[in-house]
C-alpha positions in Angstrom: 0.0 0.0 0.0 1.1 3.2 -1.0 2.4 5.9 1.8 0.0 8.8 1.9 0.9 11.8 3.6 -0.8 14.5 4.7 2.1 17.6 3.8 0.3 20.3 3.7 -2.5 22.2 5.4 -3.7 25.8 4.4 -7.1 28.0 5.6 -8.4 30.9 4.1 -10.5 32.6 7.2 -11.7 35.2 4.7 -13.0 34.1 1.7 -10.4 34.6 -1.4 -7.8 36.2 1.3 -4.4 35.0 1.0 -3.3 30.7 2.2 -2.6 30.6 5.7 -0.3 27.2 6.8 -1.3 25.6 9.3 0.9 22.4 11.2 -2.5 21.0 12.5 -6.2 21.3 12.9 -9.5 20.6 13.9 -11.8 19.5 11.1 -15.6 19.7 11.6 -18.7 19.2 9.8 -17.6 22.6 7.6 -14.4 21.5 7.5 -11.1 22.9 9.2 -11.1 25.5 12.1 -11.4 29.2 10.7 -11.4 28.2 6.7 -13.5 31.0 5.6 -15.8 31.8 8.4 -15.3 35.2 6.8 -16.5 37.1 3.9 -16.6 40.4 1.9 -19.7 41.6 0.7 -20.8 44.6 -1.3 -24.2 46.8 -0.6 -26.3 44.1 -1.5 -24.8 41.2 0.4 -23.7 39.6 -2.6 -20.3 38.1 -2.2 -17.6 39.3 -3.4 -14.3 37.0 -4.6 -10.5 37.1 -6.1 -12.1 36.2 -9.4 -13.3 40.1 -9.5 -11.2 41.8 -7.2 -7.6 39.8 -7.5 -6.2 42.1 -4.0 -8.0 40.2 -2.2 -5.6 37.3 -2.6 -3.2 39.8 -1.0 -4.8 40.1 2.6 -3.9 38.8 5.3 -6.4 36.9 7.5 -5.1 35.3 10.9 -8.0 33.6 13.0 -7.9 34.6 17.0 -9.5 32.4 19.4 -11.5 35.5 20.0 -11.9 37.3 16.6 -9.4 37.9 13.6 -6.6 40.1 13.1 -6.7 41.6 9.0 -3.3 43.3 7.9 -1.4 44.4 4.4 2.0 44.6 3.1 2.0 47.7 3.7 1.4 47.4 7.0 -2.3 48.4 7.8 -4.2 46.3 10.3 -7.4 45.7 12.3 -7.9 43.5 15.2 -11.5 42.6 15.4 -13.8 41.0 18.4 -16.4 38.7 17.9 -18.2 39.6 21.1 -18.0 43.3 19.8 -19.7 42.6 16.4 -23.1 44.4 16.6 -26.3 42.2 16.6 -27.1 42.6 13.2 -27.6 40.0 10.8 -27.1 40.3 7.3 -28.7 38.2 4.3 -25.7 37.2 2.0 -25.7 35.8 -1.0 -23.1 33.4 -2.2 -23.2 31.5 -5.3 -27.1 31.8 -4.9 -27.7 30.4 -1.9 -28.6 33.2 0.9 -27.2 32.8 4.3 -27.8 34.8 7.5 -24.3 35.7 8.6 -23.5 38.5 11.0 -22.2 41.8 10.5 -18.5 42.8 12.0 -19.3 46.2 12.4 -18.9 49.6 10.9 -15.1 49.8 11.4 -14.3 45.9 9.6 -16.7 47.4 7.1 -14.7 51.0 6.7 -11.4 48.9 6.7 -12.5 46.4 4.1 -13.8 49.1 2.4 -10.3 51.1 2.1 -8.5 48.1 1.2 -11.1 46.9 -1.3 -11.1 50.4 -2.9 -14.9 50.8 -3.2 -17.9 50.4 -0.5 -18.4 46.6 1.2 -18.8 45.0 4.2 -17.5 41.6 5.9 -19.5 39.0 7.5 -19.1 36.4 9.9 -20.7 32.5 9.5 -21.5 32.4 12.8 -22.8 29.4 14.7 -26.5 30.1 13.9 -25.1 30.3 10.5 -26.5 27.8 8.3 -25.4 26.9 4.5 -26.2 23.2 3.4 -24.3 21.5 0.8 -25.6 22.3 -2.2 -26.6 18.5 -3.7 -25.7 17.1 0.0 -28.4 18.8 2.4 -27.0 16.5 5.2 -23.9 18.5 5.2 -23.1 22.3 5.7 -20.3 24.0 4.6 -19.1 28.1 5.7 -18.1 30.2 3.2 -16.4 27.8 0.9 -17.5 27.8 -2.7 -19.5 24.8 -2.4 -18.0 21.7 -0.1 -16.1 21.7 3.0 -12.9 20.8 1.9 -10.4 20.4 -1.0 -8.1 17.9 -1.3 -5.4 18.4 -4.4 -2.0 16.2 -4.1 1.5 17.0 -5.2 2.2 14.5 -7.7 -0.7 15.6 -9.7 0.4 19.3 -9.8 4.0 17.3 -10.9 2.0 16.0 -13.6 0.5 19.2 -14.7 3.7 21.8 -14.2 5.6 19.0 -16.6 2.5 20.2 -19.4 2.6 23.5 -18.7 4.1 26.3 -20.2 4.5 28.5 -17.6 5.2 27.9 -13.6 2.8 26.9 -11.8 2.4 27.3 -7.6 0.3 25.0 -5.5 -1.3 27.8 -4.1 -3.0 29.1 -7.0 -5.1 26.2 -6.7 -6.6 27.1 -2.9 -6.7 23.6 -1.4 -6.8 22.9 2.0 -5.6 19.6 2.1 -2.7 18.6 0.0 -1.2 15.1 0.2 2.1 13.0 -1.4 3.0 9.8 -2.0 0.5 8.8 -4.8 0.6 8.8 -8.4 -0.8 11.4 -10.3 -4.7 11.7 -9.7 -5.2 8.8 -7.8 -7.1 10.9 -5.9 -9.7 10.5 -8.4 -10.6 6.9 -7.9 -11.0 7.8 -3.8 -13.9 7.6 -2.0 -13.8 7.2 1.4 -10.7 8.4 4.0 -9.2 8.0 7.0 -6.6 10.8 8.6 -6.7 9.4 11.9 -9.9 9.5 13.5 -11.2 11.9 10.8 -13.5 10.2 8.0 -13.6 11.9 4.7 -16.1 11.2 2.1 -14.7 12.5 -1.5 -17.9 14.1 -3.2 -16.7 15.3 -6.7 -13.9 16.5 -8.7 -13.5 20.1 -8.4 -13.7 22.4 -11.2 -11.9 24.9 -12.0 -11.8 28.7 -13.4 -10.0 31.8 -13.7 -8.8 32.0 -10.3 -6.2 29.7 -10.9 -4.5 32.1 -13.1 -3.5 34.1 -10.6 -0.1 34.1 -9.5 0.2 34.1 -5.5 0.7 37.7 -4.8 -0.1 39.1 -8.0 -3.2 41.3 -8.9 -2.8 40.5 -12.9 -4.3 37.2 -14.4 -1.9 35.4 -16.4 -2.1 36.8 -20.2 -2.5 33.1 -21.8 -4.3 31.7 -18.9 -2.3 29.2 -17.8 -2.6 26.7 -16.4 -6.1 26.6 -16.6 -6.1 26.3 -20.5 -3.4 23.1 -20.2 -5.9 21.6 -18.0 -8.8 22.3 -20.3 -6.6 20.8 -22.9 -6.3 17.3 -20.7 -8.3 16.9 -17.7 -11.6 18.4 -18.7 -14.9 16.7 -18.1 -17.6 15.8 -21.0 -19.7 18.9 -20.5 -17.1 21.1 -20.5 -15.3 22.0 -17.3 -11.6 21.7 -16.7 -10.8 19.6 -13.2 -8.1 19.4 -10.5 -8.5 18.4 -6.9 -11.1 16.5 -5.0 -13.9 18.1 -2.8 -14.6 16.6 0.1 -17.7 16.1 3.2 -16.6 15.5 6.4 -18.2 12.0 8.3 -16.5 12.0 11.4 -14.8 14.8 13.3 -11.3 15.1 14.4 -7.9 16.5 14.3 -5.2 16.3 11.3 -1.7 17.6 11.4 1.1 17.7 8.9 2.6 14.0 8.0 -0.1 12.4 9.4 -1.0 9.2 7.3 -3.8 8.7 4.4 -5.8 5.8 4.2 -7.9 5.0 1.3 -11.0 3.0 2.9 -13.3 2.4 -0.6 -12.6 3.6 -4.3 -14.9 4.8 -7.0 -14.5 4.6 -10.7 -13.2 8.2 -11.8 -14.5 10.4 -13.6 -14.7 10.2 -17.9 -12.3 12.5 -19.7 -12.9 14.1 -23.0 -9.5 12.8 -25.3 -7.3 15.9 -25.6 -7.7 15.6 -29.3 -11.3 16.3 -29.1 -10.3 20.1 -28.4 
């Protein structure tokens, strides 16, 4: 049996904000501790990502036990309070689902705002905060785009910098689990896992778009919009989309740390390819 690692593990606790490492964490029903429990809105509550505004891959989130500290490069910062957020709750919207998160107050909004360089607020998914999976009502997930976590491994982005034209970083892909010592997208046959006393059930392979054209700490998509269009080119589903990573729905609480060990516990049949040939 193959040596699975666990070698790296990254949250986002604002949604698009820059990777955070972390050694070790607590993985619940959403998925790890503080992964994107946060989230900038504009007027209307509708969410606002990197996709549109690429600075916000540039802002530094870092989860308190208490609140969240936000700071720049250039060396702005706000510490913020969850006890001092006012009771006001906000209807969000976020990839058309509406969520009742709470409001931060007027000075995260005035900050964001500054930073952002245009009127918005940030939430908070707080625990009455409810989003169910989309196709999964059983499960909830925070802020994330659709699942609670996202598994990618290293030998698959081996696989896809050897293809591509241009470099490629593992943290243009936003995982939050990434794992070694498989061969290239095994990870698509899994279907149930094991980190220790966490259970994992992979859902679907995720798809992919723009985002992952953006350099870490660059504002500026790549002009030929790489890598996405080598992955369009040989890992791209019949209807269209291209894929990398796995998303996954938590079974069974626990804690996971770096080098911890990956068991496969069942496998699926992976997903059909179109031929690269077929454009």
């Amino acid at each position: 049996m193959s040596d699975i690692r666990v070698t790296d593990l990254f949250i986002y606790p604002v949604k698009s904000c820059a990777p955070l490492r972390v050694s070790r964490a607590w993985v619940g029903p959403q998925g790890l501790a503080a992964d994107r429990r946060y989230m900038v809105v504009d007027l209307d509550g509708k969410f606002l990502t990197a996709r549109r505004y690429p600075q916000l891959t540039r802002l530094w989130a870092t989860p308190l036990e208490s609140g969240l500290i936000l700071a720049t490069d250039r060396g702005s910062s706000l510490t913020l309070q969850v006890a001092d957020y006012p009771s006001e709750w906000v209807s969000v919207e976020v990839w058309k689902q509406t969520v009742q998160a709470q409001s931060c107050g007027t000075e995260a909004d005035a900050w964001m705002s500054q930073f952002l360089g245009e009127p918005c607020r940030l939430v908070y998914f707080a625990a009455q905060s409810e989003r169910p999976v989309k196709d999964s009502q059983d499960d909830q997930v925070g802020f994330a785009d659709g699942y609670p976590l996202l598994l990618t491994s290293g030998a698959s982005l081996d696989w896809l910098q050897q293809r591509c034209p241009v470099p490629v970083d593992r943290q243009q892909f936003r995982a939050n689990v990434i794992v070694s010592g498989t061969l290239p997208f095994a990870e698509d046959g899994w279907l149930d896992l094991a980190i220790g006393d966490v259970r994992l059930r992979v859902h679907s392979p995720c798809e992919r778009c723009k985002l992952i054209t953006l350099p870490p700490g660059q504002t500026t998509f790549d002009a030929t919009q790489e890598p996405l269009r080598t992955l369009l080119h040989y890992r791209r589903l019949p209807e269209g989309g291209a894929i990398f990573g796995q998303n996954l729905l938590v079974r069974q609480p626990g804690v996971i740390a770096e080098g911890m060990q990956v068991e496969v516990l069942a496998h699926k049949t992976p997903p059909l390819l179109r031929e690269p040939d077929q454009g």
